[in-house]
Each structure stands twice: as C-alpha cells, then as structure tokens.
N, C-alpha and C positions, 0 to 999 in steps of 0.2 A: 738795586732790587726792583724785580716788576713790581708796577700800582699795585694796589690794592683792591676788592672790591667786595661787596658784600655778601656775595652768591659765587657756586662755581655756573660761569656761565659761560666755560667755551670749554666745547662737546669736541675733542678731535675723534676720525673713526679710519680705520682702516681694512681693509681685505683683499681678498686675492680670489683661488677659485673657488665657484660657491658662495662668492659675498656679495653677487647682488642678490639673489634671493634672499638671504638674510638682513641689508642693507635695505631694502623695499619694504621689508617688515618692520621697520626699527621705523624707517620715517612715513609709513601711512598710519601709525600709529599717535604720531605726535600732533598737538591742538594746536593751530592760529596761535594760540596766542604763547606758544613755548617760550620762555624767557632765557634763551642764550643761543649763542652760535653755536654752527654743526658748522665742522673741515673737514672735506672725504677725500683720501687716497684711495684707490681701487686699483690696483694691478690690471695695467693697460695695452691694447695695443698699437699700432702710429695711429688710429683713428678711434675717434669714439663718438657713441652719439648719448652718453650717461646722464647731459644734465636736462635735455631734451626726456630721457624714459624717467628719470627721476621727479622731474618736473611735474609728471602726472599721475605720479602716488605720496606727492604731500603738499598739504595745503601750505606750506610755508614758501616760502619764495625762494628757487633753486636757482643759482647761475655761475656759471662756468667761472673760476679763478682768476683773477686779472692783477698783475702787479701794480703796487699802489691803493690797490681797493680796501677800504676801511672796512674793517670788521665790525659787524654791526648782531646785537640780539635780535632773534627769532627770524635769522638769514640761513640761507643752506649754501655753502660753498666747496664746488666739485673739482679735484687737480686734473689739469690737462695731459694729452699726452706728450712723455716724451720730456718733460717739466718737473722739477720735485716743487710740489706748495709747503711753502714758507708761513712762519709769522716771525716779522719783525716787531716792535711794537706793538700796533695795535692795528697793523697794517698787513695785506699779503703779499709774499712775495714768490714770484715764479723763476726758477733757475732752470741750466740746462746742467747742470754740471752733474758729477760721472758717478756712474749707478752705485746702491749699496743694496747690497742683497740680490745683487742681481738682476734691480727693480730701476726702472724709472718713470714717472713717477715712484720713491719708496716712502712705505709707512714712517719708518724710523725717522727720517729728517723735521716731518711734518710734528710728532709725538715729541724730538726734543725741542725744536724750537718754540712750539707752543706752554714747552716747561719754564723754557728759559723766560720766555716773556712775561707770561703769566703766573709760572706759580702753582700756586695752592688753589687759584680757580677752574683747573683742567680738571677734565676726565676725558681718562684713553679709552674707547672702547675696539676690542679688536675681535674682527669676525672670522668666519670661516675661510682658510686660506691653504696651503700647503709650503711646507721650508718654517721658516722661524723670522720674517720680518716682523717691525712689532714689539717684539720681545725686548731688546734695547729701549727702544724709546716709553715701552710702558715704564722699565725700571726708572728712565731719567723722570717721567713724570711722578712717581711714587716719591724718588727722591726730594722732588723738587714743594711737595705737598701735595699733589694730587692724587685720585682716585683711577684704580684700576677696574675695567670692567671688559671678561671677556664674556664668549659667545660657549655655553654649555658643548663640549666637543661631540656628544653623542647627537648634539643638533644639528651640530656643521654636516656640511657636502661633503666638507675636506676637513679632518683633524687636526692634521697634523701641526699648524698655527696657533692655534688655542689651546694646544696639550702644550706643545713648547713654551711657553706665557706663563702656565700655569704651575711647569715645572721652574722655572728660572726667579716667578715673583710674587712677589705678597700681594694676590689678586682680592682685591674688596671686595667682587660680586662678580658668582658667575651663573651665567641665567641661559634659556633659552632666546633665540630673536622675539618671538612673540610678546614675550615677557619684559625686554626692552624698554620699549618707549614708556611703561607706566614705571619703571625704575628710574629712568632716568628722568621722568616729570618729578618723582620725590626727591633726587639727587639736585638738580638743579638749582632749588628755591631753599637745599641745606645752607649755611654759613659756608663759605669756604674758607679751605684749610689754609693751618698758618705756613708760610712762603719762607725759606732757609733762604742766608744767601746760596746763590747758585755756584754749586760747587763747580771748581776748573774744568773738571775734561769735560763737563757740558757745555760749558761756555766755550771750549776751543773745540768742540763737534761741530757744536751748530753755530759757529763763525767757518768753520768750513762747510759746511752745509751751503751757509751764505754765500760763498764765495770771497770772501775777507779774503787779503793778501797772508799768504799761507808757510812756513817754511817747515824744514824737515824737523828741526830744535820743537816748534808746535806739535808737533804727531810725536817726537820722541818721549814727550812729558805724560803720554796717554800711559805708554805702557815701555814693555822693552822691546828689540830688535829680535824677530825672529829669521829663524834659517828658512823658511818660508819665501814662495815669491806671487807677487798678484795675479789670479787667475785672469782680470783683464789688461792690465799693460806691462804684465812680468816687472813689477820694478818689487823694492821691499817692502815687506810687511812686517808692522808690527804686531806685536803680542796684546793685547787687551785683556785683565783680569776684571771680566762686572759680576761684580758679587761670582753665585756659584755658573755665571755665563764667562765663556771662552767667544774672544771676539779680535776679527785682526783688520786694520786699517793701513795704507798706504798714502804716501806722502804726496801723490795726486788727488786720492778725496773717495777711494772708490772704499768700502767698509762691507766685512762679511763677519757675518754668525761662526761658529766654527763647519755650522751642518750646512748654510750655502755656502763657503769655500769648498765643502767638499764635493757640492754638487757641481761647482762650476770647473773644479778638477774634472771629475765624471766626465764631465761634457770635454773637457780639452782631450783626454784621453778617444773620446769616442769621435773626436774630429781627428787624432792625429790616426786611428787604424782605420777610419775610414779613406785617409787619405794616401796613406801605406796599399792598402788593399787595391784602390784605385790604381797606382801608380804601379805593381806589379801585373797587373791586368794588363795596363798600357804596352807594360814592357813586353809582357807574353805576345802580345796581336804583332808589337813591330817589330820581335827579335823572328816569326815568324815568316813576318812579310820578306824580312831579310833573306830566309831562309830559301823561300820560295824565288827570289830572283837567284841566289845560288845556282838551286836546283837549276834553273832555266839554262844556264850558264854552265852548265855540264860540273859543276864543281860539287859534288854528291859528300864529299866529306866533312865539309865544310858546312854542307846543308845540314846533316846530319849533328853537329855539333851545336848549332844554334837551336836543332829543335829542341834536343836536350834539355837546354837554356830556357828555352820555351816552357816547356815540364816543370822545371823547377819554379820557375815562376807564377806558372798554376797552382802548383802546391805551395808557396808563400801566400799568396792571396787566398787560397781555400784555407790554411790555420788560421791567419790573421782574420780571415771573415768569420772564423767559428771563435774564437775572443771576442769580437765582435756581438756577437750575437749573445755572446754568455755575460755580456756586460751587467752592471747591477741596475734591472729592468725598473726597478723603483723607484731609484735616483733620476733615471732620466724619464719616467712621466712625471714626477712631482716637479720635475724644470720644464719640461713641457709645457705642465697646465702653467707656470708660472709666466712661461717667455713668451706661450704662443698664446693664452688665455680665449681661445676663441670661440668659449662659449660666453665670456663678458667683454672681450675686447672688441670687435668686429662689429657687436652686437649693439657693444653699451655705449661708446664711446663719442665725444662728440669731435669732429675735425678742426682742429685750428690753422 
C-alpha cells in the first residue's frame, strides 16, 4: 500500500487543446508557498518550449521531468515530449513507450500511476481538451481515494474532455480555471483520503505504463478478448468494462477510450481513401501515357482502349474523393487538435 501522508499533496493535471490557457490560469494563481506537488501532461508536439512559458506565470518553481527526480512539495513538474511522465514511488519516471489515447505524452498513465503510488493523497484535475483522455485515470484515482476535479465545460476552449469526465465519474468539483487555484489551495491542506488497497487492473496498468515485463495472460485479466484490432499495431484488443466506461487495451501497451478508437479508426479510414484516390490518379496519368505512345505507334485501338481505362479511373478517384470529403468532419478535427496541437505544441513545448 502507498505511504501515507497527512495532506492531499500531489496535484496531477492534465490537458489537451485549450489547456494551456486554462493551465496558466490555475498555476498564476497559486502562492510560494503551496504545499504539494503539481505533474503536467499537456498534449504535445516533438517539441515544446511549456516549462520555459510556464515558468513565467508561477512563482513556484517549474522544470522539465527528468527520470529519477524526487518529487518534492511546492515543485511544478512538466512531461516532456514524446515521453509518458510517471510516478513511481515518490520518484518520476519518463518512458517512451506506445501511445494511449492516441497521446504521447498521455494524461491517463500519469493519473494512474500517481493512484497507484499515492493513494488517497492525489487530486486529478483535468482541463480543457478534446477526445476522452483523463477520463480513465481520474476513475483510477477516485478508486484509489482521491479527488476528482475537472474544468467547468462551458469554460473550456474544447469540451469535449471535461464533458466525457464528467459523464464517466463521480467528479468532486467542477469549477471554472480561474476558480482553481483557491480550490485547490483549500483541497490541498484537507486530510487526505483513506487509500484502498490498489485494486489489480490498476496495478497491472500502470506496471505496463512502467514498462514492467509484460505478457498477454497480464492484459487478459483486464477484460475479455474482443473481435476488434489495434488502430496502431493491428494486433488484439481487449474489451475493458470501467464502471459505465468502454475501454480496449492491447497486449503491446497502446490503450484507447471506446471514442479515441474510434477516432483513430477515422483516421485509418481517411488514410486508406486517401491513398486509394491517389493510386487511381497514378494509374489514370500512366495508363494514359501508355496510351499516347500507342497512338504514336500507329496502334489507334489499342490507344483507344487504355484511354477508356483512363476514364474509369478518374471516376474511381472522383467517388472515392467525394467519401472522402463526406468523411465525419468532427472526428478528424478533434484528432487534429489532438495530434497536431499547434496552437500548444510548437508554441508550448520545450525540446529535449
């Protein structure tokens, strides 16, 4: 069972698009003298310069996650790109291992492992984002004794994070960003909550989280074997029932929502007619050029038959482009903002 301690004093926080403005608000609010740890996942891109902007809207002392770093009170610690941040112990740990939710760094790894470790001393707070990361790891920390606290959705940039949260769990408080940091100055200095032991599938999450030697008999104890296959390495995925959340994980480590599998379907779908439509265009230009050395060649019937071929081909690529285009346009911004993030990734992030 994690220590024990007499405060909830580790703050994990998570977001996506929309969350640094919200994220900026939460910690220029907080005093010198806050008494616990803050962990920031922020949906990133390969670079960031986050702990650098962050760094100069709070007086507390912000720096980039470094494995092995001791977690310490009234510290701010930022995940790197490309990295999922850890807590083991009472220590952080940085992996590279393979995306959940479509995220790397993701909310979820950081929200369970900090359950597992700690306990009844977390609060999750989860900000403006889009998809449903978050939403898992708040349930494990609710399970685990701790406190949920999202971001009021009519606040957010982005919804659609903070509605999913809030449909899925038994949220403690949900507030606006501004409102934040004096919530959580009165949450911090409560007693914190009593610590269960840590129930299995959390412990064998976020031992794969960790990267802990892993086997398929591990993932099979989560849930059962669905007819499903992984949006990133097509192998099998399991079913996951969390409370009234649908959730599928494979036996490599990559773990989706039911609503980011779907998105990352979306996305396979829209790479495979993109790449259909392409490949019929090809074939239009060179069944073409065929045709035209025919022609030259005095063989006119033959021309004739390839341009056909040609035609047909243009009108493969013109339906498949208008599929294309009719695709469901909401899925693929809300993965958009999430993969390309470029109004917080480019902007925020710091380079390692």
């Amino acid at each position: 069972m994690p220590s024990s301690s007499a405060r909830r004093d580790i703050v994990v926080v998570g977001g996506s698009a929309g969350g640094l403005d919200a994220l900026s608000s939460l910690l220029s609010g907080l005093s010198a003298d806050f008494p616990a740890a803050v962990l920031i996942v922020l949906h990133m891109g390969a670079s960031s310069h986050l702990t650098h902007i962050l760094s100069r809207r709070c007086v507390l002392p912000v720096m980039a996650a470094a494995t092995g770093r001791p977690i310490e009170r009234g510290h701010v610690y930022v995940a790197m790109p490309e990295k999922h941040l850890l807590v083991h112990d009472n220590h952080l740990l940085l992996r590279r291992g393979p995306r959940e939710n479509l995220a790397r760094p993701a909310i979820d790894p950081l929200f369970r492992t900090a359950a597992a470790s700690f306990g009844g001393r977390v609060i999750g707070v989860l900000l403006s984002g889009g998809l449903s990361d978050g939403t898992a790891g708040l349930r494990a920390i609710k399970r685990c004794g701790g406190l949920a606290v999202v971001q009021e959705p009519a606040d957010a940039a982005e919804s659609s994070m903070p509605e999913h949260a809030i449909r899925h769990v038994e949220v403690d408080h949900v507030c606006t960003a501004a409102e934040m940091p004096g919530l959580l100055t009165r949450l911090v200095v409560q007693p914190a909550g009593s610590t269960p032991d840590i129930p299995l599938d959390i412990r064998i999450e976020a031992a794969i989280a960790v990267q802990e030697p892993n086997d398929i008999e591990n993932v099979s104890r989560l849930g059962k074997l669905s007819p499903f296959t992984c949006p990133e390495c097509h192998g099998a995925l399991w079913e996951i029932e969390d409370g009234p959340m649908l959730r599928y994980r494979c036996h490599v480590g990559h773990a989706f929502s039911a609503e980011d599998a779907q998105a990352a379907q979306n996305r396979e779908i829209q790479r495979m007619l993109e790449s259909v439509v392409r490949a019929n265009r090809e074939r239009a230009a060179l069944v073409r050029r065929m045709a035209e050395k025919e022609r030259k060649g005095q063989n006119a019937v033959l021309a004739e038959r390839l341009e056909r071929r040609a035609v047909e081909y243009d009108e493969n690529a013109r339906v498949l482009g208008s599929l294309l285009a009719a695709a469901d346009e909401a899925a693929v911004t809300n993965l958009t903002s999430r993969s390309n993030l470029a109004a917080n990734g480019e902007e925020d992030g710091e380079t390692t």
